[in-house]
C-alpha positions in Angstrom: 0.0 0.0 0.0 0.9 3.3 -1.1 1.1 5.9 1.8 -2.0 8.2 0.7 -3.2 5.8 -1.6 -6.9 5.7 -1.9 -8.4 2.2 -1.4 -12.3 2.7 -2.7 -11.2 3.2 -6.1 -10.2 -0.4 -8.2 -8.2 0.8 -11.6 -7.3 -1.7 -14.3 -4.3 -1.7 -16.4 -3.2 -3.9 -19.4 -2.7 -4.1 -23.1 -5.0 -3.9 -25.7 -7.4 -7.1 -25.5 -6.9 -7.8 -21.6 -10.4 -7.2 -21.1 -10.3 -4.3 -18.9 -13.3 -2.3 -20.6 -16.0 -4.9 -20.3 -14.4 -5.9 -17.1 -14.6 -2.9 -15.7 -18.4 -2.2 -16.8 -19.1 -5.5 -14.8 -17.0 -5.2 -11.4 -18.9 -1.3 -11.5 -22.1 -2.8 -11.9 -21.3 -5.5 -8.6 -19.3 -3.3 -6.3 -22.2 -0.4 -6.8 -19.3 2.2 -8.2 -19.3 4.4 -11.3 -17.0 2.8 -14.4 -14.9 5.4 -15.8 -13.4 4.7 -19.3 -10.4 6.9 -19.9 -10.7 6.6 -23.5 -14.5 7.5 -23.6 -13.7 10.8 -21.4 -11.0 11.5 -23.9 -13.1 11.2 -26.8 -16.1 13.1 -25.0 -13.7 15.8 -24.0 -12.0 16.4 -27.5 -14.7 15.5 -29.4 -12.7 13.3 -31.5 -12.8 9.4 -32.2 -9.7 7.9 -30.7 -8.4 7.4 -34.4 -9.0 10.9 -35.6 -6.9 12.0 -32.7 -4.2 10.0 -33.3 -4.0 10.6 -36.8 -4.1 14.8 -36.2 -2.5 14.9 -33.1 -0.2 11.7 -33.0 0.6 9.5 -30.5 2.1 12.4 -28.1 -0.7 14.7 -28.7 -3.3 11.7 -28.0 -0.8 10.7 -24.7 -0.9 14.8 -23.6 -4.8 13.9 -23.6 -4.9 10.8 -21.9 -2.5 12.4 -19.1 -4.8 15.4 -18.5 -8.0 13.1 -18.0 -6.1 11.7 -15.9 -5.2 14.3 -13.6 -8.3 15.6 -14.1 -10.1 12.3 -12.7 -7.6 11.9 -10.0 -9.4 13.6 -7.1 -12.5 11.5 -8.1 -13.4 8.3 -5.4 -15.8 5.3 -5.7 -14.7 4.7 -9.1 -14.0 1.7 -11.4 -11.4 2.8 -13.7 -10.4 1.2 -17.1 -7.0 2.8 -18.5 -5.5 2.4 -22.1 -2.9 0.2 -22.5 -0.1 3.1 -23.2 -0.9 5.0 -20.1 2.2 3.4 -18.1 4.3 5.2 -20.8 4.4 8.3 -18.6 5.9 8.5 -15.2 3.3 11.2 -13.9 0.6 8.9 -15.4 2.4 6.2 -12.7 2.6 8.5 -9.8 -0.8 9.4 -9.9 -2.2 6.0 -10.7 -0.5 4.6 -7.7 -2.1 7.3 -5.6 -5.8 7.0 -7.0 -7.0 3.7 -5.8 -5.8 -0.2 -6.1 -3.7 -1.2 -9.4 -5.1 -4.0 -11.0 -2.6 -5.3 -14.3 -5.2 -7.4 -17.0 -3.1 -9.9 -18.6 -3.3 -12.8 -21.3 -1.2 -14.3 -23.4 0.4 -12.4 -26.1 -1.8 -14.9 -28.8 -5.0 -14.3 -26.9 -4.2 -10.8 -26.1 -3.7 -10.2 -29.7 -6.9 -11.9 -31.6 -8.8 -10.1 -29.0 -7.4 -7.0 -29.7 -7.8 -7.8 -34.0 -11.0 -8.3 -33.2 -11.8 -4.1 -33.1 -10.9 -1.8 -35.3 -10.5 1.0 -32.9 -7.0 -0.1 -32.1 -5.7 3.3 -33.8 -1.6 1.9 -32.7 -1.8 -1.2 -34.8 -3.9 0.8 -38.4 -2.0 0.7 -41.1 0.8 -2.1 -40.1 2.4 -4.0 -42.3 3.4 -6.3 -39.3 0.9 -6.0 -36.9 2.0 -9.2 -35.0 5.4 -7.5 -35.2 4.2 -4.0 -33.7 2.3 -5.7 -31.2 4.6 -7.8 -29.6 6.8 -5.0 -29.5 4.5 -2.7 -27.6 3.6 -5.6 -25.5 7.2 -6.4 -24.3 8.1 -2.6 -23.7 4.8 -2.3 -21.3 4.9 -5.9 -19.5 7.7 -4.3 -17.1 5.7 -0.8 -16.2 2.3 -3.0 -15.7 4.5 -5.1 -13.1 5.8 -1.9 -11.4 2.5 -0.3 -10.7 0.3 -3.0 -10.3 -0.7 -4.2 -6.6 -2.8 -7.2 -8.2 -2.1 -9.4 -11.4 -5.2 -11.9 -12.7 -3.8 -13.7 -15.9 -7.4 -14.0 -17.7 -6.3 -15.9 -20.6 -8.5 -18.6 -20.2 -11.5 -17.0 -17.6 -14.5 -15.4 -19.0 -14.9 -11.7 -17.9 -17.3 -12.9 -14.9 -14.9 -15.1 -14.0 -11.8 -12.1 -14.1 -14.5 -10.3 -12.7 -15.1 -12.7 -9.6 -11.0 -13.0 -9.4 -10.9 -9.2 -9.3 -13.3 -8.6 -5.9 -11.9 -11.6 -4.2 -8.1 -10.4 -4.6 -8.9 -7.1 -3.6 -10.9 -8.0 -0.5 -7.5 -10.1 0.3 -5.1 -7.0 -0.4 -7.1 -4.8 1.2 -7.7 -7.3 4.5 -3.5 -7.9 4.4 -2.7 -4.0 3.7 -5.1 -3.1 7.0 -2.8 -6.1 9.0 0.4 -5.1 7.7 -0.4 -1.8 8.3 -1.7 -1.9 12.1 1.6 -4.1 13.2 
C-alpha cells in the first residue's frame, strides 16, 4: 500500500485485448461504483474518435490527452477505472495511478491478447501495419515491465471469461485490502 493511496477506487491496467473495458463495466455494476473509461472521457472531451486523434494529433498529442484526463479524474473516489494500454508510458501517469486507488494489471497471453485486440478496429496503434504481430509484440514487451511496477494485483485472464476475471478481481482485492489493513496496524 501506497502511503496516501486511496483504497475505494479499483483501476485496471493492461494491453489492448486484456479485457479491462467490459471488465470494468461488470466489477462497476457489482461493487455499486461508477466505471470510468479513460478513452470515452478522452473522446467526449476532444470530441474526436480515438483514431481521428491519433491521426491529427499523434501518439504524443493523444498521450498529452490521456494524461490530462487523468489528472483531471484523479481527485475522483468510488470509481472503477479502465485505462488504455499506453498510459504506463508516462511517469506522472504512474505516480498518480499509484495514488488514485488499487492497481489492478489485465493480462493474457500475447496470442490471446492479440486476436482479442484484432477483433476491433478501434486499435488506432496497430492501423495501417504492415506487421501488426510485429508492432504488437513490441509494444507488448516494452509495457509488460511498467504493468508489473504499478500494479498491486495481477489476474492472468487468458483462459476466464470476464465474470470469472470479474469474480477473481473482488476476491483479490478483499484479500489485499484485508493484508494492507494487518500489515499496516503491526
Amino acid at each position: 500500500m501506497q502511503p496516501g493511496q486511496v483504497l475505494d477506487n479499483i483501476l485496471l491496467i493492461g494491453f489492448m485485448g486484456s479485457g479491462k473495458s467490459s471488465v470494468g463495466r461488470q466489477l462497476a455494476i457489482s461493487q455499486g461504483k461508477r466505471f470510468i473509461d479513460i478513452d470515452k472521457e478522452i473522446v467526449d472531451a476532444c470530441g474526436l474518435a480515438l483514431c481521428t486523434l491519433f491521426y491529427r494529433e499523434g501518439e504524443e498529442g493523444f498521450r498529452n490527452w490521456e494524461s490530462c484526463t487523468l489528472r483531471r479524474l484523479s481527485g475522483q473516489q468510488g470509481m472503477i477505472l479502465s485505462t488504455g494500454g499506453g498510459i504506463v508510458l508516462r511517469e506522472e501517469n504512474r505516480v498518480l495511478l499509484r495514488k488514485m486507488g488499487i492497481v489492478v494489471w489485465l493480462d493474457a497471453t500475447a496470442g490471446t491478447l492479440f486476436e482479442r485486440a484484432m477483433r476491433s478496429k478501434e486499435r488506432p496503434l496497430l492501423q495501417g501495419e504492415e506487421n501488426p504481430w510485429k508492432k504488437f509484440t513490441s509494444l507488448l514487451d516494452l509495457r509488460r515491465g511498467l504493468y508489473r511496477g504499478l500494479s498491486d494485483l495481477y489476474i492472468d485472464s487468458s483462459h476466464l471469461t470476464h465474470e470469472e476475471v470479474t469474480s477473481k478481481i473482488m476476491e483479490d482485492v478483499a484479500t489485499w485490502k484485508h493484508n494492507s489493513a494487518h500489515h499496516a496496524a503491526h
